[in-house]
N, C-alpha and C positions, 0 to 999 in steps of 0.2 A: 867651093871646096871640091875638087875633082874625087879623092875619096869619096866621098857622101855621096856625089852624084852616080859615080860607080855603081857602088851599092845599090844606089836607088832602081837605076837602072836593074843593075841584076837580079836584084832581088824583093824590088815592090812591085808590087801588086794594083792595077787601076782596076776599081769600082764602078759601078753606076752609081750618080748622084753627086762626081767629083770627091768621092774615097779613095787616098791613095794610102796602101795598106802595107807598111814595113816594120811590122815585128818583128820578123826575125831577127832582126838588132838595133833596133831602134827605142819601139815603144813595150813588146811585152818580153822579149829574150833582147839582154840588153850585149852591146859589142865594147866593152870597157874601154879597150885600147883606141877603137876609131872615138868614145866620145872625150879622152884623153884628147886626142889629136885637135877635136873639135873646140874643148877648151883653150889648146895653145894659138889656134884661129882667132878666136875672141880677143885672148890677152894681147894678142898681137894687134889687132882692130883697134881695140880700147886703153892701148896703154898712153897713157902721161895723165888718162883720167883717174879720178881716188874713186875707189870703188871698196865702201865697207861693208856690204852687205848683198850677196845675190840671191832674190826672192823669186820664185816659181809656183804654182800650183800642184798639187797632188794630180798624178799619181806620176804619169810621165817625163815630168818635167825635174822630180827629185834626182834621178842616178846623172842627168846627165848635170843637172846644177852643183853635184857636188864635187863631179870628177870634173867641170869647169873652176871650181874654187879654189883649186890645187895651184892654178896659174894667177892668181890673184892674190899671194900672199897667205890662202887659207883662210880666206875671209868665211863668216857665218853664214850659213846656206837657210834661210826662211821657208818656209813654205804654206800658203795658203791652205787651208780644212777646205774641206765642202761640205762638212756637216759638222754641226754642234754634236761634241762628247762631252762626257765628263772631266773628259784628261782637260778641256779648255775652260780654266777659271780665271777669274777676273776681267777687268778692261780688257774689250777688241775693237777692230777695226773689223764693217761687215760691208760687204755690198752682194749686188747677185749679176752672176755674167751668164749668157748663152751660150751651148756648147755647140758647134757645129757638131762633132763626132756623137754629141749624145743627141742630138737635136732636142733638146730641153735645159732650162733655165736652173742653176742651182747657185744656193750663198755661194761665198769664199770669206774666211774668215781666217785673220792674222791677230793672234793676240798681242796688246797695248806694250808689252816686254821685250818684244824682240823686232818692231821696227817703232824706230826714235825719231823725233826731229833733230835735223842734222844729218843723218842719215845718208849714204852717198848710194844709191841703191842698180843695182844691173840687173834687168830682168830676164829670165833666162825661161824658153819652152819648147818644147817639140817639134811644132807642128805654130802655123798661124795662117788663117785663111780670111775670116772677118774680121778678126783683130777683137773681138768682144771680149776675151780670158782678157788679154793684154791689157785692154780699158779698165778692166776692175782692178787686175792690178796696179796701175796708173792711177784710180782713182784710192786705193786702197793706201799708196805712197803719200798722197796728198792729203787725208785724211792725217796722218801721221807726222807732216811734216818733211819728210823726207824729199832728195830729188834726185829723179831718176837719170843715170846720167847717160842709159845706152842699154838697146835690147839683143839682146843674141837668140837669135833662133835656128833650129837645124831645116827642117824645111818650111819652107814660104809659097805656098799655092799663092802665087803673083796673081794668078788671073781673077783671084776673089776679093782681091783690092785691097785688103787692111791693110797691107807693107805700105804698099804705096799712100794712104791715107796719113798711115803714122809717121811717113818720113814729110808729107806736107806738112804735117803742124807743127815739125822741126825736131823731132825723135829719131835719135841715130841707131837706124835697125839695121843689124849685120846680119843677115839670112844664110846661113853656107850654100843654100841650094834653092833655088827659086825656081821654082814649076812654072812656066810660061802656057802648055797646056800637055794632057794625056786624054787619049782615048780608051775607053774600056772596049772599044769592039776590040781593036789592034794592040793593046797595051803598051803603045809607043807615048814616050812620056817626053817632050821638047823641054828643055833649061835656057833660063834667060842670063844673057851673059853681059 
């Protein structure tokens, strides 16, 4: 998606340690209209599939899962916990994923109510570098019964393999923007096209 990549371009940020840093409209100041655009990407990618439900993880992955769901009929937007509250009673589904960003392991938890078997599920996040959020998701859908019919991701650090891992085991990942590599000395950031 040339949008995205723009953006990326102009306005991310590369790190040491393979951080690339776009808040400014991405992950903590969000850009409604570009993830507007990003969801009609998607719907366009994944249409003739049935898609009733798109499930993401907190915290990143909610504005743009919702403003994706607009293009999908308005389907119900899930979202994974990472921590047990109070608000969460009854039957869940729990597993624990790795976070690249936080480099540390925490739950994810989806309560028994809001993903069903039968379930036609789109998984929608941020960012994907290892692909470990994605796996607990994925394992979290199969717990439930559900199947997953296709991931949407906004960017894809390619060079850290998950995309690529998840499309061999035959998971249809639509990445708008896929990082082939970036330096932080030069913060020149290449796209894989």
């Amino acid at each position: 998606m040339q949008e995205l990549e723009e953006r990326i371009q102009a306005e991310g940020t590369v790190k040491a340690g393979d951080v690339l840093k776009v808040d400014a409209f991405l992950n903590h100041q969000c850009d409604v209209r570009l993830f507007d655009h990003m969801g009609a990407a998607w719907a366009e990618h994944f249409a003739g599939k049935t898609i009733t439900k798109i499930l993401t993880i907190e915290a990143s992955g909610i504005g743009i899962a919702c403003c994706a769901a607009r293009h999908f009929g308005d389907v119900p937007v899930v979202f994974a916990k990472k921590a047990q509250s109070i608000n969460l009673d009854g039957d869940q589904y729990t597993t624990t994923v790795y976070s690249f960003t936080k480099q540390k392991e925490f739950p994810v938890i989806v309560s028994k109510k809001y993903l069903n078997p039968g379930d036609h599920v789109l998984l929608i996040d941020d960012f994907l570098a290892n692909g470990k959020a994605l796996r607990g998701l994925i394992e979290l859908c199969g717990k439930a019964g559900a199947t997953v019919e296709g991931i949407g991701i906004a960017v894809e650090k390619g060079f850290q393999g998950g995309g690529d891992s998840l499309r061999a085991e035959g998971y249809d990942v639509d990445s708008l923007a896929i990082v082939e590599s970036m330096d932080p000395e030069t913060g020149k950031i290449e796209f894989r096209h």
